[in-house]
Structure formats: structure tokens, C-alpha cells
C-alpha positions as CSV (number, residue, x, y, z in Angstrom):
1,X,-41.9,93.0,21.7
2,X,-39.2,90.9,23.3
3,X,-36.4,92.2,25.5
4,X,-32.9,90.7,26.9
5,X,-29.6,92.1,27.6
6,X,-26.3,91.9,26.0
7,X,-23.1,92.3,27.9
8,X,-21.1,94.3,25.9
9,X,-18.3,95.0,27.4
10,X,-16.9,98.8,27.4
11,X,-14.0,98.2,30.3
12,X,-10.1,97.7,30.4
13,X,-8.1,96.1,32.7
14,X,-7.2,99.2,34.6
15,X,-11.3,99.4,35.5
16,X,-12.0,96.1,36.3
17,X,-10.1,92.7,36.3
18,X,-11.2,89.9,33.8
19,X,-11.9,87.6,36.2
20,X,-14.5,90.1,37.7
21,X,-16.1,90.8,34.8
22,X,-16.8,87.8,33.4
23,X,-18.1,86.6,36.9
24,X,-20.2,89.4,37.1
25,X,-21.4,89.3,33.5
26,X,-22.7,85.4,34.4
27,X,-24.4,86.7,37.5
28,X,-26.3,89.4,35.2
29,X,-27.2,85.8,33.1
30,X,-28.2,84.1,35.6
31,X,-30.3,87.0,37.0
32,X,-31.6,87.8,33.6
33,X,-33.4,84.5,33.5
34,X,-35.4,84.6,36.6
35,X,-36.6,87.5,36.0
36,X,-37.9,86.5,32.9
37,X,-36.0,88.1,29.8
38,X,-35.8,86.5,26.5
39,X,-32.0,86.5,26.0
40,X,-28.8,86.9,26.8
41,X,-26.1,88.7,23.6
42,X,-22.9,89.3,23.2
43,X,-20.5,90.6,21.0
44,X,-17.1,89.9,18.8
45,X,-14.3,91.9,19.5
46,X,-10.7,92.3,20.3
47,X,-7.6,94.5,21.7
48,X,-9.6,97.3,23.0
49,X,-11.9,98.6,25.7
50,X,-14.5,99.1,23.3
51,X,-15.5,95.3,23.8
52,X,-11.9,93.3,23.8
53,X,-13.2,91.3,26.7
54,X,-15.0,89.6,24.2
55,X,-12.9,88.0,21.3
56,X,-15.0,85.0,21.3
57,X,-18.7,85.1,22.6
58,X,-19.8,81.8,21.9
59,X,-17.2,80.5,24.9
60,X,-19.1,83.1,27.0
61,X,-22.2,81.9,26.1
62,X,-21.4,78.7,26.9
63,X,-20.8,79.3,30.3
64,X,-24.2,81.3,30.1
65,X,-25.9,77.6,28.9
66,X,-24.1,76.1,31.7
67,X,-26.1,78.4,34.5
68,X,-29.2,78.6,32.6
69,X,-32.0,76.7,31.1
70,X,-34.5,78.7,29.3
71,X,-33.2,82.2,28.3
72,X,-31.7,82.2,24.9
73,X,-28.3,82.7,23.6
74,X,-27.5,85.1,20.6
75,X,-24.6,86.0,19.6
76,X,-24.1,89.3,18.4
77,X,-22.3,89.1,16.2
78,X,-19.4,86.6,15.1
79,X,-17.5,87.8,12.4
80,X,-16.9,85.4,9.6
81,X,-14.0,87.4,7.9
82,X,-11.2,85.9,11.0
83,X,-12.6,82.4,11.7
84,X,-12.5,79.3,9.4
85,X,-16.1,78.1,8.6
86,X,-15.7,74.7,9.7
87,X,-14.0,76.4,12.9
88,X,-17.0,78.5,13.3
89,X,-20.2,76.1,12.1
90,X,-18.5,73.3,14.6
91,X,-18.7,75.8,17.6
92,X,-21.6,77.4,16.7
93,X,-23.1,73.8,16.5
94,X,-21.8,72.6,19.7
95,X,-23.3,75.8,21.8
96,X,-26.9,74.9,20.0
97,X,-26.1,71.0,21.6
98,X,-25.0,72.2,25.1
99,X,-28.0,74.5,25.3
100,X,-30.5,72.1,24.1
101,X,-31.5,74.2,21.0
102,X,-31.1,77.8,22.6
103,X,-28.8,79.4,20.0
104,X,-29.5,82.0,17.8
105,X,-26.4,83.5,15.3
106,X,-25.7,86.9,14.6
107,X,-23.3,87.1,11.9
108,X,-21.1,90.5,11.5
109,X,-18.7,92.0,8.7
110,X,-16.9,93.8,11.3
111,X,-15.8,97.1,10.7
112,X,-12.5,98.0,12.6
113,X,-9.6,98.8,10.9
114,X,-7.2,97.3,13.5
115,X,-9.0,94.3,13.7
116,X,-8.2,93.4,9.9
117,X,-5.0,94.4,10.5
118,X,-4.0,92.0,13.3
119,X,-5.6,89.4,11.4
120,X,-3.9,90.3,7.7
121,X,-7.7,90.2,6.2
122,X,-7.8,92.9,3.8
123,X,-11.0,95.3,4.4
124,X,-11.6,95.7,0.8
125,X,-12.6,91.9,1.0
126,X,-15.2,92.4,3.6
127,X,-18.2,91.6,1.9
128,X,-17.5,88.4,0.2
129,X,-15.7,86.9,3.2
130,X,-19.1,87.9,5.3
131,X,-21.3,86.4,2.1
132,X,-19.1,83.6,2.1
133,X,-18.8,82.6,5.8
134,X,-22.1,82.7,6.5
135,X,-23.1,80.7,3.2
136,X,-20.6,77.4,4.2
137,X,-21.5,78.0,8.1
138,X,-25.3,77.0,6.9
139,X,-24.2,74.3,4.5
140,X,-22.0,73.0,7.1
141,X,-25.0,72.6,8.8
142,X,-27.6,71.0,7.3
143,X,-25.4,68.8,4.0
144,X,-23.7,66.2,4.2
145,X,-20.4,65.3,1.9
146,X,-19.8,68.7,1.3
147,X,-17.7,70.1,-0.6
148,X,-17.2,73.9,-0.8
149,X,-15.3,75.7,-3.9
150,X,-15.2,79.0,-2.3
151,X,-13.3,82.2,-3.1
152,X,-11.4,82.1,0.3
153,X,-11.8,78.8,1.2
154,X,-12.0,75.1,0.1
155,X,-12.5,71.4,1.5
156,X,-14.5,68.6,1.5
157,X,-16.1,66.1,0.8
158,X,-16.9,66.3,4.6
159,X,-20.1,65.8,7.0
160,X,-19.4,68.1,10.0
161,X,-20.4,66.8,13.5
162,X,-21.5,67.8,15.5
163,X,-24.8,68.3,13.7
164,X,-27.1,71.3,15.0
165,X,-29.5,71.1,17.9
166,X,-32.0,72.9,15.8
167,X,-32.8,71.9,12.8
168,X,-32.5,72.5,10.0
169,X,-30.6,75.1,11.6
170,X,-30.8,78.0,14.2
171,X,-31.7,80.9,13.7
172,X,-29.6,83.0,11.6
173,X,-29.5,87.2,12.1
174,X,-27.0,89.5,9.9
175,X,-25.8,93.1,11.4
176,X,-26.2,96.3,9.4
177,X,-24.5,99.4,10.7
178,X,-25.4,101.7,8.3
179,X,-25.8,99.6,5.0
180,X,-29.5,99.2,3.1
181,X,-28.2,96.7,0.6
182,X,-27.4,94.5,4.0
183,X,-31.0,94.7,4.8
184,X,-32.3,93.8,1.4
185,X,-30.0,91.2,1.1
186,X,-31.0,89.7,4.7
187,X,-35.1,89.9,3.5
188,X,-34.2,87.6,0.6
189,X,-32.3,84.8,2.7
190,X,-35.3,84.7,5.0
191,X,-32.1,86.0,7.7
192,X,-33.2,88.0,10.8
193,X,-31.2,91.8,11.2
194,X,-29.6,93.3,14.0
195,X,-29.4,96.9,13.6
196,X,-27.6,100.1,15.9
197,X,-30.1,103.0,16.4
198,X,-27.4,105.2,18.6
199,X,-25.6,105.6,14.6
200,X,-28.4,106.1,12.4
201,X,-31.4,108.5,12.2
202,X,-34.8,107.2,13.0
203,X,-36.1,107.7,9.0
204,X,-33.1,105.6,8.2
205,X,-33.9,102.6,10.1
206,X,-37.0,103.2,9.0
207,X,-36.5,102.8,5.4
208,X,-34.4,100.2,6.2
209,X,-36.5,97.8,8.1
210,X,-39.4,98.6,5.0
211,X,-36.7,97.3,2.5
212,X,-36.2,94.3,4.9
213,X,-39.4,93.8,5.0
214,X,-40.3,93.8,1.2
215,X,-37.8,92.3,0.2
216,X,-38.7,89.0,2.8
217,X,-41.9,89.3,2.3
218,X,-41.2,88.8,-2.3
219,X,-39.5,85.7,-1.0
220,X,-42.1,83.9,1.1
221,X,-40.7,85.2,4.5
222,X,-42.6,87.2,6.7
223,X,-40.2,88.4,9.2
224,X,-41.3,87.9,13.6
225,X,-40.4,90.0,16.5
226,X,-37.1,88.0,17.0
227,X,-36.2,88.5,13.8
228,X,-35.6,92.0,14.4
229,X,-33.0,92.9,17.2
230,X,-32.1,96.6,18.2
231,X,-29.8,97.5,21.0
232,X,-29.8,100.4,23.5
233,X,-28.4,101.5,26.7
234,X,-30.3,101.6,29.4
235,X,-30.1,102.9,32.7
236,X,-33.0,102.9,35.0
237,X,-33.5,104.5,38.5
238,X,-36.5,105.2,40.4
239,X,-35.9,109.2,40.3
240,X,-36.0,109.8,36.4
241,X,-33.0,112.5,37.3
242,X,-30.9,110.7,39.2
243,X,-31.0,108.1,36.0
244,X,-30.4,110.8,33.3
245,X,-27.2,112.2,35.6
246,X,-25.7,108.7,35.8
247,X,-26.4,107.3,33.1
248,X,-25.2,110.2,30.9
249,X,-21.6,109.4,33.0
250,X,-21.7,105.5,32.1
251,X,-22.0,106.5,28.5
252,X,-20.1,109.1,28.0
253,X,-17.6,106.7,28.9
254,X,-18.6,103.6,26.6
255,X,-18.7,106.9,23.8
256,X,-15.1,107.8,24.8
257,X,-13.9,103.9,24.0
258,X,-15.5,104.0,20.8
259,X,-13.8,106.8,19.6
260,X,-10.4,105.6,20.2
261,X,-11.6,101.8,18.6
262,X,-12.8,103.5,15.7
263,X,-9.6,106.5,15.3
264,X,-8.1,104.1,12.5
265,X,-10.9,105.1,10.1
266,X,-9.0,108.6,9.9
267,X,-6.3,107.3,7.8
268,X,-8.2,104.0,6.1
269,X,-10.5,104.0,3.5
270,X,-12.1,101.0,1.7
271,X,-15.0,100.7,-1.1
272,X,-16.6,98.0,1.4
273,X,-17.2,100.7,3.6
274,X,-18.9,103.3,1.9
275,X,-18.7,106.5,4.1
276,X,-16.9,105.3,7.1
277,X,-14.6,108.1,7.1
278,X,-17.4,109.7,9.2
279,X,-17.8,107.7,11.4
280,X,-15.0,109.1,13.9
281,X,-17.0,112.8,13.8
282,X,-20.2,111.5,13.9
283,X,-18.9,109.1,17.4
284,X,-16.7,112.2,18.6
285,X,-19.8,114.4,18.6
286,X,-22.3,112.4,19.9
287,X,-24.4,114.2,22.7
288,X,-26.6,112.4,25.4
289,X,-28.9,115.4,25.3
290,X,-29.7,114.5,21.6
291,X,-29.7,110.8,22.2
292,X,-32.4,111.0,25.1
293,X,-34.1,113.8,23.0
294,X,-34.2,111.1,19.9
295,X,-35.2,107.6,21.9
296,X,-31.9,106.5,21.1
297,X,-31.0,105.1,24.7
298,X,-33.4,103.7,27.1
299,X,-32.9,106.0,30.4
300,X,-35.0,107.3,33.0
301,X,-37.6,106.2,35.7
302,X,-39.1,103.0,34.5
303,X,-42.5,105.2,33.6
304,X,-40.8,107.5,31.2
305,X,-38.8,104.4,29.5
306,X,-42.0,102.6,29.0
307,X,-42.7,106.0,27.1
308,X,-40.0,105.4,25.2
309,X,-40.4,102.0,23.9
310,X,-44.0,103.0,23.0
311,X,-42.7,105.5,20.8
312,X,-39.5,103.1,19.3
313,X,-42.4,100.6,18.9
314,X,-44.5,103.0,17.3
315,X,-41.8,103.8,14.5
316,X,-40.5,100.4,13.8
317,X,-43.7,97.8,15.2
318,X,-42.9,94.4,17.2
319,X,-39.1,94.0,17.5
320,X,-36.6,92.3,19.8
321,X,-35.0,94.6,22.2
322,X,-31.2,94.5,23.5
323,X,-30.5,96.1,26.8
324,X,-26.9,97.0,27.5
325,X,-26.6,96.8,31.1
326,X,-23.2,97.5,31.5
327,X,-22.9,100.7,29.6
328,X,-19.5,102.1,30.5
329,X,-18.7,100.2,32.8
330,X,-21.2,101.0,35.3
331,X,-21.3,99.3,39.0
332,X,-22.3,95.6,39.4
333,X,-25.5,96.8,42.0
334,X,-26.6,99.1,39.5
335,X,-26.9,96.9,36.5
336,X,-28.8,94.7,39.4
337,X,-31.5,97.6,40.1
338,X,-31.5,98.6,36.4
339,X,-32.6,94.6,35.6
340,X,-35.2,94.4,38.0
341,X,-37.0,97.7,37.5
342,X,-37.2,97.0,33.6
343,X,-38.5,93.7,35.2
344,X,-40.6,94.5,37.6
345,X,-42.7,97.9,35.8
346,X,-41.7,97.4,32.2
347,X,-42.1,93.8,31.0
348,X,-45.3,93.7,32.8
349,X,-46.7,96.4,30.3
350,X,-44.9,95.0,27.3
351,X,-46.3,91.6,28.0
């Protein structure tokens, strides 16, 4: 198994200034790779506290490259449907050059309504601007004189510069929220999948990772540790009780952001996003009881989290690990101690 953190960030600017953040947020980076994690993620997002410090990760991560040497860079994800391919391959490209080859892509669909809204992208073309953007982003990459006939977009001939660090490219991961069909899909194209246990039962993710699975393995892949990235919060604390009281508080507030990013999906519906509608009951009762209960966050004394990712590793086998060390918000110092117990008692035993 493989662990790193990913600075999502759950705050507004009446919690903490941007500047702050994004200082601190490079100090977590920096910190992240001395004490020997494997990577650093973030995420795509705008407008909101659920994540709108974030509207373009790979200018983070760059930052992240600047201060670092070794720990890798994922982002997760960028979302195809709101960036011009050869916008988005000629970034991507330049963050793989500037960190000597430590890139690795997560592609998303997205999936808030206001976010297609601000951008005028309809939702119910979701799917084919994901399939689509991802598709030229990798031909953009390793072709030259291309030309591209696509549904959304056309150009070429062209040879993009610059050309990828990696080669022929890096490595490419696809999210799926709640979607199978993603997973099978991913398996085929020999793509890596990030997927969100806090949203789905454990026997879903479980059939889904076997689909992945099959499906890579019918087409000559056979899928690695990093190829498979699941992210929890995670608090850690010395006293197992003291953990559990604060870090219920620190997500109960991320929680409390998601709900209002996702209210839209009370009055939108879409056929790219089959069941959605739920998704605003399903966030609005979510209990940390039930989440600590079902391994679905990563809190406690560092003994009973190593408990826990015996058992996670025990239902899904060798996967990469994402810990969100800034759930809701929580102190600078504390994100600090959480780092370096994980660290110090739990990559030890994992390793």
C-alpha cells in the first residue's frame, strides 16, 4: 500500500485567508516529503467552500514541484468538460517537465450542477466531453500532426510542445463516484481509478474494483497499487478519544460544505447522472458514528488506524491511499501532528 495526502480544501474566506492557506497547504508538501509519503493530490473546483480554493490544481502543484523533489504530484481530478484539450495536455505537460517526470493525472466528469452552469456546459453532455477530453489530452501527447475531428472540439494538424516528461505519457487515473460502467471502462484503457468510499458501501466498491479488475486484466493490463487511489479523512491523536471528538468536529464541518455544494441536485436532473437526486439526503444524513463504525474515515490513535487499514486492505488488497489532512478546516499544528504520527507508527507497519 502507498499513502500521501491531498489538500482538499473545505474553507471560505471568512475561516481562513487565501494567502494562508495556500502557504500552509505547501508547508503540509514540503513536510509530506520528509517524512516519506508518496504523494501530494489535489482537487478541481470552484465558487464554493466545498473546495473553491482550488479551481486549478495543476498551478498548485506546481508550486508543490518547486519545494519538492521526490514526492509525486496527482491531480485529483481535472475536469475535461471546462478546459480546452490543448489548454489542458499543454499544462499538464509542462507540470510533468518542471517536476522531472512526477505527474500523475486524474481526470473527473465533475458532477456539480453550478459548476456547468457558470461554465454554460450542459450536464447532459458530461460523458462524452469527459471521453472526449481525456482521449485528445493523450493524443496530444504522444502524436504528432494531429488532427482531432471531435464532437466538441476540432484543430490541427498540430504537434503540441511541450512534449511530456514521461513517456509515452504519465500516468493516467479516471474518478468514479458512484458509476460501474466508469470502472469497466477505465480496466479496458489500461487507466488507473480514483474512487470515494465516504459515498458508497463497502460491497459496492467492491464489485466495482472486481469489474476494474477483469475488465484490465481481458485487455493485457494488470492494474498496481498506484493504480488504485481511495481517499479518507483522517485525524490522528495519541488518545484514540480525543481524535474521535475532534475529528468528528472537523468533518462535520467539511459534511456541512458539501451539502450546500451539492443543494442544486434538488431541482436538476440529467441521464448522465443516474440517481444523483440522492445524493443531497444521502450527504445531509451522513453520521460519523456510522462512518468510524464502517472504515470509512481514518481516525483514532495511530494503533486503532493501523486496524483500520488492515481491514480496508483486507476488502479491497494493495491500493494507494489519500489522506485528507485538512478535513474541515482543521488547525495548521494539527494537520502537523496528524502527518507525523501516520509517519512515525503507521508507514513503518505498512512498509
Amino acid at each position: 500500500m502507498k499513502f500521501g495526502i491531498n489538500l482538499f480544501p473545505t474553507v471560505g474566506e471568512d475561516e481562513k485567508p487565501a494567502d494562508r492557506y495556500f502557504q500552509e497547504a505547501l508547508e503540509l508538501t514540503e513536510l509530506a516529503e520528509r517524512l516519506g509519503f508518496h504523494h501530494v493530490k489535489t482537487v478541481e473546483h470552484y465558487f464554493t467552500g466545498y473546495g473553491g480554493y482550488s479551481p486549478d490544481p495543476v498551478t498548485f502543484l506546481a508550486a508543490a514541484a518547486a519545494r519538492t523533489s521526490k514526492i509525486r504530484l496527482v491531480t485529483g481530478a481535472v475536469l475535461p468538460a471546462f478546459t480546452h484539450p490543448i489548454k489542458l495536455a499543454g499544462k499538464l505537460a509542462m507540470l510533468d517537465n518542471i517536476s522531472l517526470g512526477r505527474l500523475d493525472v486524474g481526470f473527473g466528469r465533475a458532477f456539480l450542477p453550478d459548476e456547468f452552469a457558470a461554465y454554460g456546459v450542459s450536464m447532459d453532455e458530461s460523458r462524452p466531453r469527459f471521453d472526449e477530453g481525456i482521449a485528445a489530452c493523450r493524443l496530444l501527447w504522444t502524436e504528432k500532426d494531429v488532427i482531432w475531428n471531435g464532437t466538441f472540439h476540432r484543430f490541427g494538424p498540430l504537434t503540441m510542445l511541450p512534449r511530456p516528461y514521461q513517456r509515452p505519457h504519465p500516468r493516467i487515473l479516471v474518478t468514479s463516484a458512484v458509476t460501474p460502467e466508469t470502472c469497466a471502462a477505465a480496466g479496458r484503457a489500461g487507466y488507473g481509478l480514483m474512487l470515494v468510499p465516504a459515498i458508497n458501501k463497502r460491497e459496492k466498491l467492491q464489485d466495482m474494483l472486481t469489474l476494474y479488475r477483469k475488465e484490465a486484466a481481458e485487455a493485457g493490463y494488470e492494474p498496481v497499487d498506484e493504480d488504485i487511489h481511495m481517499s479518507y479523512n483522517c485525524y490522528l491523536a495519541p488518545d484514540g478519544e480525543v481524535a474521535r471528538t475532534l475529528g468528528r468536529t472537523y468533518s462535520e464541518n467539511t459534511n456541512r460544505k458539501l451539502v450546500a455544494a451539492v443543494e442544486s441536485w434538488t431541482h436538476t436532473r440529467s441521464d448522465q447522472y443516474q440517481g444523483y437526486e440522492k445524493i443531497v439526503e444521502n450527504v445531509r444524513n451522513s453520521d460519523f458514528t456510522k462512518h468510524l463504525t464502517d472504515n470509512k474515515v481514518l481516525v483514532g490513535s495511530p494503533d486503532e488506524v493501523i486496524q483500520r487499514l488492515e481491514t480496508i486492505r483486507g476488502w479491497f488488497g494493495d491500493i494507494t491511499i489519500s489522506l485528507q489532512v485538512i478535513t474541515g478546516n482543521m488547525p495548521f499544528a494539527e494537520s502537523v501532528r496528524t502527518m507525523e504520527l501516520f509517519a512515525d507508527h503507521v508507514l513503518p507497519h505498512f512498509s
